[in-house]
LUMKOLVO-387509 format. One line per 10 residues: number of its first residue (from 1); their letters; for each residue x, z, y of N, C-alpha, C, O, CB. Coordinates in steps of 0.2 Angstrom, whole numbers. Each point is the difference from the previous one (the first is absolute). Glycine has a CB too. Layout:
% LUMKOLVO-387509
NUM> a> X:Z:Y:X:Z:Y:X:Z:Y:X:Z:Y:X:Z:Y; ...
% end
This chain:
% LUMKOLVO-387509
1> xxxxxxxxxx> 644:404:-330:0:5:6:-6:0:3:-2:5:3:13:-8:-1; -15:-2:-3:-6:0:4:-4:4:-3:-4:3:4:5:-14:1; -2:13:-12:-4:3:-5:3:7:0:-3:4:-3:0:-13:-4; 7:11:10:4:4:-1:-4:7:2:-4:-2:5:15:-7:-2; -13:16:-5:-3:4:5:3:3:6:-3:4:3:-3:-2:-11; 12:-4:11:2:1:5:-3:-5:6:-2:3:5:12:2:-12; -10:-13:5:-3:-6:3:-7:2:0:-3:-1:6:11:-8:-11; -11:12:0:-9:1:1:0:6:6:-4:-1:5:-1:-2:-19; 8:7:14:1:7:4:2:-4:7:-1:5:4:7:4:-16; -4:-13:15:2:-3:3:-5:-7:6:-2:-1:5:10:6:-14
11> xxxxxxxxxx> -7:-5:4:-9:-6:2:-7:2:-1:-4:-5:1:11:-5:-5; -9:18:2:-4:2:2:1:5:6:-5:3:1:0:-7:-11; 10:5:13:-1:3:5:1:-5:5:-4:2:5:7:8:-8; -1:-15:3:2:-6:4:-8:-4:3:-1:-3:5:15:2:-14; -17:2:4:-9:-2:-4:-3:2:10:-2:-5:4:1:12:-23; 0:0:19:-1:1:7:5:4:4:-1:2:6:-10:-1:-11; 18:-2:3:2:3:9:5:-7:-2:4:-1:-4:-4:20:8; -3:-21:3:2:-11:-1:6:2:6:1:5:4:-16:-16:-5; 19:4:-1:3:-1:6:8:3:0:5:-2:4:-18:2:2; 14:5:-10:8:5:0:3:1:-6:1:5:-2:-5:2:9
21> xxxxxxxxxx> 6:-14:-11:3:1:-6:5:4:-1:1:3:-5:-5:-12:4; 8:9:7:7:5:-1:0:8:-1:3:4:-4:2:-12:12; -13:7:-1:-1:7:-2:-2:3:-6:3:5:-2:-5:-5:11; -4:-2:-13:-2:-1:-7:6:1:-4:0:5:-4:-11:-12:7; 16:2:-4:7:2:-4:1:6:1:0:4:-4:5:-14:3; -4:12:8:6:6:0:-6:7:-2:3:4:-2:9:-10:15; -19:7:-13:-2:3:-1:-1:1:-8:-1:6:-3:-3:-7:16; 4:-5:-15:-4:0:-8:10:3:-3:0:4:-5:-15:-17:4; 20:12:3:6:0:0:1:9:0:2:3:-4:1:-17:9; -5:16:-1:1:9:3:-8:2:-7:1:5:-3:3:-4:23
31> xxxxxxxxxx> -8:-4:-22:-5:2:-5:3:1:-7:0:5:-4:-9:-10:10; 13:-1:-7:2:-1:-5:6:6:-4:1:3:-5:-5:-16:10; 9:13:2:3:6:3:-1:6:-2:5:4:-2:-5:-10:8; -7:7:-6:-1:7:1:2:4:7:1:6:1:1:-8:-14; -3:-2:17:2:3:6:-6:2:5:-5:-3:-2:16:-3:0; -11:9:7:-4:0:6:1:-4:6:6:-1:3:-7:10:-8; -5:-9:8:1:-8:5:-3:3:7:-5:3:0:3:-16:-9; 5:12:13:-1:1:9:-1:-6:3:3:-5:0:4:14:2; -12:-9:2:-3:-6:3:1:0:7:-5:2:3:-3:-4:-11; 14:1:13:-2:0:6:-3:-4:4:4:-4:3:3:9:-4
41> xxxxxxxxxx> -12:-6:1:-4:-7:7:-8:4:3:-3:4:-2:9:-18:-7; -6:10:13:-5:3:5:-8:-1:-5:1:-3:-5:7:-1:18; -13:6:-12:-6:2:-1:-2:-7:-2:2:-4:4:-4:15:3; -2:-16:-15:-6:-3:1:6:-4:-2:1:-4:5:-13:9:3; 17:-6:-12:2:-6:-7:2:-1:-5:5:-4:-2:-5:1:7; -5:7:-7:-1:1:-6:1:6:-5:-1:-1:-6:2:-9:9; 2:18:0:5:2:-5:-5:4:-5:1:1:-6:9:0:14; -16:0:-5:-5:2:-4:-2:-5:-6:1:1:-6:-4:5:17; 0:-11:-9:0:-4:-5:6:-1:-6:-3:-1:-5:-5:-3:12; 13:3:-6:9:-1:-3:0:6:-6:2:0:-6:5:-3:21
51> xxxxxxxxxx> -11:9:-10:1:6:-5:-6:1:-7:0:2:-5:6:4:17; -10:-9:-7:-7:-2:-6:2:-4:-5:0:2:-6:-9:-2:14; 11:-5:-6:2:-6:-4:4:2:-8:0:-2:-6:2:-5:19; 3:11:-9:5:4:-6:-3:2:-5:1:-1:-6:5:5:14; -13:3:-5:-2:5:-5:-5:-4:-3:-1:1:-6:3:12:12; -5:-20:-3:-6:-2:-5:7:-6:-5:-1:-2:-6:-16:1:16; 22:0:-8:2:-4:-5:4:3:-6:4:-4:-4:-5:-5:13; 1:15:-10:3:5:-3:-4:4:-3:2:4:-4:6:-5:11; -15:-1:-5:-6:6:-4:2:7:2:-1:4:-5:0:-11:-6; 3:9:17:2:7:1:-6:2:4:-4:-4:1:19:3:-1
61> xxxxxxxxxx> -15:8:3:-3:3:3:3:1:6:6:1:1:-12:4:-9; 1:-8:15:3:0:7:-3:5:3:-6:1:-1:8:-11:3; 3:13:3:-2:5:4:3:-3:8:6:-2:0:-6:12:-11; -2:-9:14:0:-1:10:1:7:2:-6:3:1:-4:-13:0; 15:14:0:0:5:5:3:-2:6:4:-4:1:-2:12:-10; -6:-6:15:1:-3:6:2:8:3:-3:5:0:-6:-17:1; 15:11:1:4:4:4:-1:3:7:-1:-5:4:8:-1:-11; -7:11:9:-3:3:6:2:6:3:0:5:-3:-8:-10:-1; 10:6:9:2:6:2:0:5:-3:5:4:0:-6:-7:7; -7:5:-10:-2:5:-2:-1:2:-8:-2:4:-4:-2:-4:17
71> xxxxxxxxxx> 7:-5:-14:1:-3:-11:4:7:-1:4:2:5:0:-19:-7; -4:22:-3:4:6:-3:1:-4:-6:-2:-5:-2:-4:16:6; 12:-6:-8:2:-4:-5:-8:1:-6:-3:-4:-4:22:6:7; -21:4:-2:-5:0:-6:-3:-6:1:-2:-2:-5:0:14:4; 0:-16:7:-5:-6:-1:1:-5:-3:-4:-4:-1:1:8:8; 11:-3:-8:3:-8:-3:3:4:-9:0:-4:-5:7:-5:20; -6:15:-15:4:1:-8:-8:3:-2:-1:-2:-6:17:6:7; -20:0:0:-4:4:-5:0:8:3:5:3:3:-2:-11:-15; -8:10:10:-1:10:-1:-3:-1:-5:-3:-4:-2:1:11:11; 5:3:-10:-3:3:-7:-4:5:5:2:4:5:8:-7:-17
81> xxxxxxxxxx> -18:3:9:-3:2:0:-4:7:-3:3:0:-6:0:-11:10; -7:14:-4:-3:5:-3:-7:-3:-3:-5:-1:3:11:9:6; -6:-8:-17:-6:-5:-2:-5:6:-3:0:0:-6:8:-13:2; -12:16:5:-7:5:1:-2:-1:-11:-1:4:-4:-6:-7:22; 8:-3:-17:-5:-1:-9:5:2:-2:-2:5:-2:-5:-14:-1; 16:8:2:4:1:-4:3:9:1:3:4:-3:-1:-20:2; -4:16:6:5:6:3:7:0:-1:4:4:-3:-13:3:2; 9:-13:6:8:-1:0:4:-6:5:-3:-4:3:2:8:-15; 6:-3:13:1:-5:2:1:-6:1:6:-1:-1:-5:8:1; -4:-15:2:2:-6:-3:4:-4:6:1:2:5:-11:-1:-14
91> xxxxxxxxxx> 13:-7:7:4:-3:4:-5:-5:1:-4:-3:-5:16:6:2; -11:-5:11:-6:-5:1:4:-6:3:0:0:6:-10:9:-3; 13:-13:-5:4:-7:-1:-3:-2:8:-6:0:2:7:-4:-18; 5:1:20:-1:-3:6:0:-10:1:1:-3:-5:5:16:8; -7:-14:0:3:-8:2:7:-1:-5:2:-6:-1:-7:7:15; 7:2:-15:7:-4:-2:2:-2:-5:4:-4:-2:-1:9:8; -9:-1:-11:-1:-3:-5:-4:-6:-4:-6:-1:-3:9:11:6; 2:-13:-3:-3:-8:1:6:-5:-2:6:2:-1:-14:1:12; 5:-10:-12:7:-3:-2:5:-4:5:6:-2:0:-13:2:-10; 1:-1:13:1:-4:8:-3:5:6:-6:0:2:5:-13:-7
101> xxxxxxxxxx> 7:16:8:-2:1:8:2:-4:6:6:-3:0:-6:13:-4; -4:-10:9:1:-3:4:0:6:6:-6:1:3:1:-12:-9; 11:14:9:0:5:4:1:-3:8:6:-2:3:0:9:-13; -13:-7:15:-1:-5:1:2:4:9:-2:6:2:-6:-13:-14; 11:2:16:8:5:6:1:5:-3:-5:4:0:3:-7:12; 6:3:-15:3:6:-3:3:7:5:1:6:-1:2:-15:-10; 0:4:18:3:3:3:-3:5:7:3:4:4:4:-14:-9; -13:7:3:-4:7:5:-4:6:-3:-6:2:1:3:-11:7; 7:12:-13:-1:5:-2:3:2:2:5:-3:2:-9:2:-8; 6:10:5:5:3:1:4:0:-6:-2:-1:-5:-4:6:14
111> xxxxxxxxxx> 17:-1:-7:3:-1:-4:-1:4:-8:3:-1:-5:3:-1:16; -11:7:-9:-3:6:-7:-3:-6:-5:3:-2:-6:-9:14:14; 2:-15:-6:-5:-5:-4:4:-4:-3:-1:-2:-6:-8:2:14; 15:-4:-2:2:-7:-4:4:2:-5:2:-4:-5:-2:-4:16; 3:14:-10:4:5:-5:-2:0:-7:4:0:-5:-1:6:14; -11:-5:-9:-4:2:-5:1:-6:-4:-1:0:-6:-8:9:10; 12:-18:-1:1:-3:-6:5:-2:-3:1:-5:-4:-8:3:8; 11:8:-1:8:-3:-5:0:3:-6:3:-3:-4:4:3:12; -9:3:-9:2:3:-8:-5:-7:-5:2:-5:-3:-2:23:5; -8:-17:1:-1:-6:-5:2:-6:-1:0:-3:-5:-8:8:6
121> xxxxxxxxxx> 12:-8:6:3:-6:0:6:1:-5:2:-5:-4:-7:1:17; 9:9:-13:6:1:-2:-1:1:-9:2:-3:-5:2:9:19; -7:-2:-12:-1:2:-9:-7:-1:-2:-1:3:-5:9:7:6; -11:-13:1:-9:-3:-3:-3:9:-3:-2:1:-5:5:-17:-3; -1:20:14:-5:7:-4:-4:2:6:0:-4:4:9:9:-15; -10:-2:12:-2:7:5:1:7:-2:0:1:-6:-9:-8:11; 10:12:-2:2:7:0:-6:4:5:0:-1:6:15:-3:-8; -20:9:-1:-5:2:3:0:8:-4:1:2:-6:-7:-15:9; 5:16:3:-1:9:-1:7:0:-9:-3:1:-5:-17:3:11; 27:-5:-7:4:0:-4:-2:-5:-6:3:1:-5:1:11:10
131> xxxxxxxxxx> -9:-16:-6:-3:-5:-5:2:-9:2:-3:-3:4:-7:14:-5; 15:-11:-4:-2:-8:1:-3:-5:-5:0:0:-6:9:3:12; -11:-8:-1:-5:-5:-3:1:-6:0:-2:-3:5:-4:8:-3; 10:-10:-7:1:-6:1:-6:-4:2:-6:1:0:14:0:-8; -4:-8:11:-4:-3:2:-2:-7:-2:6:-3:-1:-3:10:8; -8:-10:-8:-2:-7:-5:7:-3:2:4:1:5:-18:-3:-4; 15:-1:-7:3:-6:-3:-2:-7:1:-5:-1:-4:7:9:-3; -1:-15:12:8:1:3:-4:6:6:-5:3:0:13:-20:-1; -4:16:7:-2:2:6:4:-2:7:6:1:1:-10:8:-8; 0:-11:9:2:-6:6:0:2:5:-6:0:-1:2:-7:-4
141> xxxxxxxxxx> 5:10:14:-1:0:5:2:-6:3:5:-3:-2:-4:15:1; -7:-13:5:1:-6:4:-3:3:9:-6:0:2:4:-9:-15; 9:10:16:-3:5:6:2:-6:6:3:-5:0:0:20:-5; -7:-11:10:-1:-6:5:2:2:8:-5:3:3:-5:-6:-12; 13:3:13:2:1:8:-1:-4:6:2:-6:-2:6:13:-2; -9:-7:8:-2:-4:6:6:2:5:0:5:3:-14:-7:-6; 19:-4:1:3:1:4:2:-4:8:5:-3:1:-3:7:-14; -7:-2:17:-1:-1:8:-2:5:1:4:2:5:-7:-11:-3; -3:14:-5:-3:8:3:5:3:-4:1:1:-6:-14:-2:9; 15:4:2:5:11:-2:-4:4:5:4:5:2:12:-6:-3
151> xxxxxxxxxx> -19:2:4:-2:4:3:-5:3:-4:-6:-2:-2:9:-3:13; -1:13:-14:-5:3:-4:3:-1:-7:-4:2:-4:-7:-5:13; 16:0:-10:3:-3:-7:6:7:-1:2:3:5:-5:-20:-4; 5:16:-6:6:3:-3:3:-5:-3:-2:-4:-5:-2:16:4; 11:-12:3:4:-3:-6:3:-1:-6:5:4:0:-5:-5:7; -2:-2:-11:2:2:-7:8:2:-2:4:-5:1:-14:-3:-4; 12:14:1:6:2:0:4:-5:-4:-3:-5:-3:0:16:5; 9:-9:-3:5:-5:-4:-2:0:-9:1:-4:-3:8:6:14; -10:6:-12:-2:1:-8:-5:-2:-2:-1:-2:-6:6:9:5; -11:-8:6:-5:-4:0:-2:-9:-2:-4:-2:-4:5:12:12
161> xxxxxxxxxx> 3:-12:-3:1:-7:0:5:-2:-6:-1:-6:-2:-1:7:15; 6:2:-17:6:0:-4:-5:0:-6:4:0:-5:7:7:11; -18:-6:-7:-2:2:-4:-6:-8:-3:-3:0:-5:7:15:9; -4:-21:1:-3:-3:0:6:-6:-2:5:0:3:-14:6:5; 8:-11:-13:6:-3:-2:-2:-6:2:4:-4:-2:-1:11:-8; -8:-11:16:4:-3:4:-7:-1:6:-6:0:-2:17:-7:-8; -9:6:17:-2:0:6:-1:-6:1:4:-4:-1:1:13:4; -12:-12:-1:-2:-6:0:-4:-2:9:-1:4:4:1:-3:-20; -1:-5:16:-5:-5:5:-2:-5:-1:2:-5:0:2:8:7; -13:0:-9:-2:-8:0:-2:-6:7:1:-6:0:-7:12:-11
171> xxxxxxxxxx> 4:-3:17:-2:-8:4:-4:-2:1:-4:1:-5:9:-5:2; -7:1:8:-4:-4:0:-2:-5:-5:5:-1:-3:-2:4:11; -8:-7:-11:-2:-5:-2:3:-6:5:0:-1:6:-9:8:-13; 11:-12:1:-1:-7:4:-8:-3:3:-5:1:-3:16:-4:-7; -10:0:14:-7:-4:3:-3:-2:-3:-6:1:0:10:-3:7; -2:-3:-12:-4:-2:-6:-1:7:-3:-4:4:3:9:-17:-7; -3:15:0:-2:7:-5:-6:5:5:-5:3:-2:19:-1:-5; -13:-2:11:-5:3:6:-7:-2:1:-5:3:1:16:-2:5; -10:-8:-7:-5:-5:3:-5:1:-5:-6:0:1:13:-10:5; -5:11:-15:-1:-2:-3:-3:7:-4:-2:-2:-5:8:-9:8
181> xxxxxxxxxx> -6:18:-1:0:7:2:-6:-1:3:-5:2:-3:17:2:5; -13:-6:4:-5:0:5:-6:-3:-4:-5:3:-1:13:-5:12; -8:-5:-14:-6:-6:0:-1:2:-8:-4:-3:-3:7:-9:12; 0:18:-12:-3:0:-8:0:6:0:-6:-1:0:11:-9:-7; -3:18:8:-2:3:0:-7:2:1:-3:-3:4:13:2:-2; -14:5:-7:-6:1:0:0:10:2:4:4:1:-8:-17:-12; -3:12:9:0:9:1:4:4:-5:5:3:3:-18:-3:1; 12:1:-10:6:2:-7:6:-2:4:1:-5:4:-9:1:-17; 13:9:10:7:-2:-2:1:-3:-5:-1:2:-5:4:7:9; 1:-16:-3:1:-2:-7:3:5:-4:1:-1:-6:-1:-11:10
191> xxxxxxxxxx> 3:17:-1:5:2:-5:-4:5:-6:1:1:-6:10:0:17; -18:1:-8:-5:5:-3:0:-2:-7:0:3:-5:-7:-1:14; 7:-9:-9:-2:-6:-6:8:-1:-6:1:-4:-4:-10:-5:16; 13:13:-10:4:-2:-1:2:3:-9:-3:5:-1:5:-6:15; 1:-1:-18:-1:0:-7:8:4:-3:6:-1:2:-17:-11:-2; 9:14:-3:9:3:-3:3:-5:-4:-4:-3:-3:0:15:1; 11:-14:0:3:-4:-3:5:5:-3:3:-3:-4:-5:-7:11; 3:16:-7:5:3:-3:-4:6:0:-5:2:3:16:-9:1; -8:10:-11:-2:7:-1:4:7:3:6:-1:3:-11:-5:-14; 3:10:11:6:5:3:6:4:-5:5:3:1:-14:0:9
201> xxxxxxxxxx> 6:-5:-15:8:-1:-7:3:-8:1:5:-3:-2:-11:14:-11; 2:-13:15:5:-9:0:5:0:8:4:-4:1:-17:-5:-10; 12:12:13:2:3:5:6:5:-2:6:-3:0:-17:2:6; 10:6:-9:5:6:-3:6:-5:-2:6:2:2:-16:7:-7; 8:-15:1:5:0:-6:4:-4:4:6:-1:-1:-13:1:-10; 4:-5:18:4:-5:2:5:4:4:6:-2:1:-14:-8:-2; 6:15:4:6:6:3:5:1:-2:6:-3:1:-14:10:1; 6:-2:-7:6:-2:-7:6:-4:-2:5:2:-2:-14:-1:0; 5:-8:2:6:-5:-1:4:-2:6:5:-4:1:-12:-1:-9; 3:10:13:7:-2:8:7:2:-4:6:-3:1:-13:8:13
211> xxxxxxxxxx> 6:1:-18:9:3:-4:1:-3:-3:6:1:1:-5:6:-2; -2:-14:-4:2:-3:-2:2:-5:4:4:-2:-5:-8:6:-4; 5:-9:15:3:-4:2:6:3:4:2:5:2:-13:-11:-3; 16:0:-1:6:2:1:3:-2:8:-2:-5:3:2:3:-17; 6:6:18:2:-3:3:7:-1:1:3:5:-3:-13:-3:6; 14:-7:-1:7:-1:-2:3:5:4:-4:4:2:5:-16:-5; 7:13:3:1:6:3:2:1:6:0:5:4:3:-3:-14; -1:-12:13:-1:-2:6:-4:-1:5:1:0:6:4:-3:-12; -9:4:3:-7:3:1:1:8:4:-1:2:6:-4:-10:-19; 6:11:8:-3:5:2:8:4:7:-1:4:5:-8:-3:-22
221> xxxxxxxxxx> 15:-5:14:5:1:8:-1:-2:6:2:1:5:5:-1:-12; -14:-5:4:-1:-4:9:-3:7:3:2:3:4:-6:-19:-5; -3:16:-3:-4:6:3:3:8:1:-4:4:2:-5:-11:-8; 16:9:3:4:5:2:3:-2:6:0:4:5:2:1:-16; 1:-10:12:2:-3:8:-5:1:5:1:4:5:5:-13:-10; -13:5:3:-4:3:3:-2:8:3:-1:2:6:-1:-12:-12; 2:13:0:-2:9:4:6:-1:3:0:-2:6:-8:12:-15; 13:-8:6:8:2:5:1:-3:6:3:3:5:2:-3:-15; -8:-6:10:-1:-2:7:-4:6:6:1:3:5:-1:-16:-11; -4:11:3:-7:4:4:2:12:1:-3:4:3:-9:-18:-12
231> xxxxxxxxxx> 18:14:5:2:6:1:7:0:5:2:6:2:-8:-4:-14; 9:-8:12:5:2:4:-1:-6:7:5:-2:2:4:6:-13; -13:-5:14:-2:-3:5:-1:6:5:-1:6:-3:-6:-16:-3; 9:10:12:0:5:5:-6:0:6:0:2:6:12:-2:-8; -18:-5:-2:-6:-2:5:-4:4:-4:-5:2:3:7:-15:2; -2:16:-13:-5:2:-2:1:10:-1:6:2:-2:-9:-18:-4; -1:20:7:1:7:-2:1:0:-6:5:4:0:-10:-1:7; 2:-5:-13:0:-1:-6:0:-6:-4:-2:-5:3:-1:14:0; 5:-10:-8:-2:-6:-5:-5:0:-5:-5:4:-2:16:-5:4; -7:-6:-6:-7:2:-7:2:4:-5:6:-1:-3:-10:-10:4
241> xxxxxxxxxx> 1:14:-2:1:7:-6:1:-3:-6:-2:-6:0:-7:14:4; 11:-4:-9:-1:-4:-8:-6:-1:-2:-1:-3:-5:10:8:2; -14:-2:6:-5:-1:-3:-4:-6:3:-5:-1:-4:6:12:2; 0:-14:8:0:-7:3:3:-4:-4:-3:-5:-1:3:9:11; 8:-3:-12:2:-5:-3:-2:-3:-8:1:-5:-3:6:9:12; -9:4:-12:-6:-3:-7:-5:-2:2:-4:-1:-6:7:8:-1; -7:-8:12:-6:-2:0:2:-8:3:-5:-4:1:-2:17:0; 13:-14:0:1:-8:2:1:-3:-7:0:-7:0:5:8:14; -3:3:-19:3:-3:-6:-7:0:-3:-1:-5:-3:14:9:2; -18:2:2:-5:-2:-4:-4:-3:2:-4:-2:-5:6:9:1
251> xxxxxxxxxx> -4:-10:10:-4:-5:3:4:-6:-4:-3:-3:-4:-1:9:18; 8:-7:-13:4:-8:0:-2:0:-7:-3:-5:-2:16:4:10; -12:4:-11:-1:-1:-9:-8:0:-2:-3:-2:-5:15:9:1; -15:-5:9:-9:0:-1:1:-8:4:-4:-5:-3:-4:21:5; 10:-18:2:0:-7:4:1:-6:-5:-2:-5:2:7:11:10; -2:-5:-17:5:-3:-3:-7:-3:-5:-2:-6:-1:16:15:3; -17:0:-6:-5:-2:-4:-6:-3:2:-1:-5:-3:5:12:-2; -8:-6:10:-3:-4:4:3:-8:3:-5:-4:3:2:15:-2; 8:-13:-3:3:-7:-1:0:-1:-4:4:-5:-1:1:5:6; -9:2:-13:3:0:-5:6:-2:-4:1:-5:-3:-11:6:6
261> xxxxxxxxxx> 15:5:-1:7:-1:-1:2:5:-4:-4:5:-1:6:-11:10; 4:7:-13:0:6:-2:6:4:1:3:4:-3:-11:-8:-5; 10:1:13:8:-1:5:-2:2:6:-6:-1:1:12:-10:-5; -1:14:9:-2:-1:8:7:-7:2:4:-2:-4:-9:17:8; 2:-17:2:3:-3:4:3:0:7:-2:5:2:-4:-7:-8; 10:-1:10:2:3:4:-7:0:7:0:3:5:15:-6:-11; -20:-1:5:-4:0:4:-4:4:-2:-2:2:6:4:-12:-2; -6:14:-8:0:9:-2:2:2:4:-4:2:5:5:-1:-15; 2:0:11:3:6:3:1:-2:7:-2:4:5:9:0:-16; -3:-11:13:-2:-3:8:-8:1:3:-2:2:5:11:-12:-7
271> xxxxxxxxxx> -13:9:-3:-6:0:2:-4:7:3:-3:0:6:5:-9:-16; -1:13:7:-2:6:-1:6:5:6:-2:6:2:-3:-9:-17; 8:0:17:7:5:4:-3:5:6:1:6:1:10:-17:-3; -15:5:7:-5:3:4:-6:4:-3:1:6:3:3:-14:3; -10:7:-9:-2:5:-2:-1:6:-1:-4:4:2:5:-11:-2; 6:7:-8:1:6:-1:5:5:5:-3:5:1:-1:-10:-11; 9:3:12:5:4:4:-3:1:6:-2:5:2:12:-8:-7; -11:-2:9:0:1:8:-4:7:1:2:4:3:-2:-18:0; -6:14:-6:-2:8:1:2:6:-1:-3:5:2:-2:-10:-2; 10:4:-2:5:5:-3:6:4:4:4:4:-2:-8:-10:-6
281> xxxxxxxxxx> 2:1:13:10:0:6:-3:6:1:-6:1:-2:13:-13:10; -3:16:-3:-3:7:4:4:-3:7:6:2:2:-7:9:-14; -2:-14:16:2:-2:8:1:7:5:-2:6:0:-7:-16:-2; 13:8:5:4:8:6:-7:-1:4:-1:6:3:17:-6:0; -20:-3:-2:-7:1:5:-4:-2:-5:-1:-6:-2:3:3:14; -4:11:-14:-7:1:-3:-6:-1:2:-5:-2:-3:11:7:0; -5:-3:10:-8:-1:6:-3:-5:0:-6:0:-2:10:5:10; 0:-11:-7:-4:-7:0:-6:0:-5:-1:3:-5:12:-9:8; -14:2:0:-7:-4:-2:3:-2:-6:6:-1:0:-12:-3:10; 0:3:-17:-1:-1:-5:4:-10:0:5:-2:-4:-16:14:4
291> xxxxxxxxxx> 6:-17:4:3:-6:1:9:-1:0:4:-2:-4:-17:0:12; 12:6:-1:9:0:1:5:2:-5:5:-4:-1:-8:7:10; 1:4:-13:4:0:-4:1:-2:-6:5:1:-3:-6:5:9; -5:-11:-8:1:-3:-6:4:-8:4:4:-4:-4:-16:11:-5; 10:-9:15:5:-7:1:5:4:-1:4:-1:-5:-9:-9:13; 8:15:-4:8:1:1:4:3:-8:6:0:-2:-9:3:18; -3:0:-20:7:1:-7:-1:-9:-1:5:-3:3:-7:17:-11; -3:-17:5:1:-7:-2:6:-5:1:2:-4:-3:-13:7:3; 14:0:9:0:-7:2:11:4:-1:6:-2:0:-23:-6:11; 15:15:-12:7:1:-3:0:-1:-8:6:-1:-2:-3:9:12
301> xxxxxxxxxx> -7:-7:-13:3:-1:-8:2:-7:-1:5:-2:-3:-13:10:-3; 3:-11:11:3:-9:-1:5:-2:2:3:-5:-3:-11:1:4; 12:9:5:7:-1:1:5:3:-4:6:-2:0:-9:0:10; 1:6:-12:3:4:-5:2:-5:-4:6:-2:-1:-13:12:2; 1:-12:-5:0:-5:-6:3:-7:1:3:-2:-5:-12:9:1; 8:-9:8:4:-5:3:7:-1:-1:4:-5:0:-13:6:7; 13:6:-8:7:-1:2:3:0:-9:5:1:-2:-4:6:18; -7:-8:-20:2:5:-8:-4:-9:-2:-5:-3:1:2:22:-3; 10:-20:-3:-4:-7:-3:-3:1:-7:2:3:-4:7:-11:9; -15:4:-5:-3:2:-7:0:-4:-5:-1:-6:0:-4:11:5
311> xx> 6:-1:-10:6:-5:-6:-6:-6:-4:-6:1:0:16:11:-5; -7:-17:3:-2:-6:-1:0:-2:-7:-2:-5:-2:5:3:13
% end
């Protein structure tokens, strides 16, 4: 396991962003996935580096779009242009094309812009003047909100957020990890230094094998209890979609290989229950703050889930 490239893929992101093993699983777990990752926590730990870490340990190409009021979708998908030598028109590839992004507060742009990233999250292409253009192989979004400031923010709609296969918070560092941040930190990022362990077809292929791992079928009635819950509850407007509930089957079975297993477990899928669903409830008070609304779905999926035993 320790040779494993999932283990190397692991412990070199772990290498420089110290201190958050759970987080490091549940992120290298949504890579493995093939999924896209939301970061809610406040400014300055780490998500930038987290997302560096990714594209240098994957040999991919990073891109940083930082999100702004006045962001248009052409500045994140591409124009086609008027090219004088050819006398014609060419397509001039934006930020998105990349293997790793880092869409960085995603939520103070306006709803046009954050719109412009559902199709490529959804379907890895873009669509420009009736032309479409796939997008590198894997492709990762790793977006980011601060969730204390809304003034000046928009909130990410529900097809938005549905599109991110699981919702995270890293934290603070511990005092040691901090201390130790402080007294060794030099001018360089260590992450700059950081070296590839996997290729982006050795990436490709381990995606891949998430279809081959199996889950029992007990398995898969807890997690239908689960959405069904979350749909007939009279605290939430909506529930989890089917498309929520394949992405808790496809997390658990990427969780699984990353354990190197080739089974899920029932803690797969315990594990992962907050992550992937809670962002996905649709709450009768939409207004609230970003903070708020993610304690109050969480702290109902756990009652939710609480009353549903999971098989053993």
């Amino acid at each position: 396991m320790n040779d494993s490239p999932i283990a190397k893929l692991t412990a070199n992101i772990s290498s420089v962003f110290l201190g958050k093993p759970q987080v490091v699983e549940q992120v290298v777990t949504a890579v493995i996935a093939g999924g896209h990752i939301l970061i809610e926590d406040v400014p300055g730990v780490g998500k930038t580096t987290l997302a560096q870490a990714i594209a240098r340990s994957i040999g991919g190409k990073f891109q940083r779009i930082q999100f702004t009021s006045d962001l248009l979708p052409a500045d994140i998908l591409g124009v086609t242009i008027f090219d004088r030598n050819q006398a014609s028109f060419a397509f001039r590839p934006g930020p998105i094309f990349a293997n790793v992004i880092l869409a960085d507060e995603i939520n103070r742009t306006s709803p046009r812009t954050q719109s412009a990233l559902l199709e490529a999250m959804a379907e890895q292409r873009v669509s420009i003047d009736d032309q479409t253009y796939p997008l590198p192989k894997p492709f990762i979004v790793l977006a980011t909100q601060n969730p204390i400031e809304y003034h000046g923010t928009y909130p990410l709609p529900e097809s938005q957020l549905d599109r991110f296969l699981v919702r995270l918070s890293i934290g603070y560092p511990d005092r040691s990890i901090e201390k130790k941040l402080l007294l060794n930190r030099q001018q360089n990022e260590p992450v700059e230094q950081l070296a590839a362990v996997l290729s982006l077809g050795e990436l490709i292929s381990l995606q891949a094998q998430v279809d081959h791992i199996t889950m029992e079928e007990s398995l898969v009635d807890y997690i239908l209890q689960v959405v069904t819950a979350t749909r007939t509850t009279p605290v939430l407007r909506a529930g989890v979609s089917t498309r929520g509930a394949l992405a808790l089957v496809r997390a658990a079975k990427a969780r699984a290989l990353v354990q190197g297993r080739t089974y899920c477990v029932p803690d797969d899928v315990s594990e992962l229950l907050i992550p992937v669903l809670a962002h996905r409830l649709a709450l009768s008070n939409r207004g609230q703050d970003i903070q708020t609304h993610r304690q109050e779905s969480e702290a109902i999926l756990r009652e939710l889930v609480a009353a549903i035993p999971l098989p053993v």
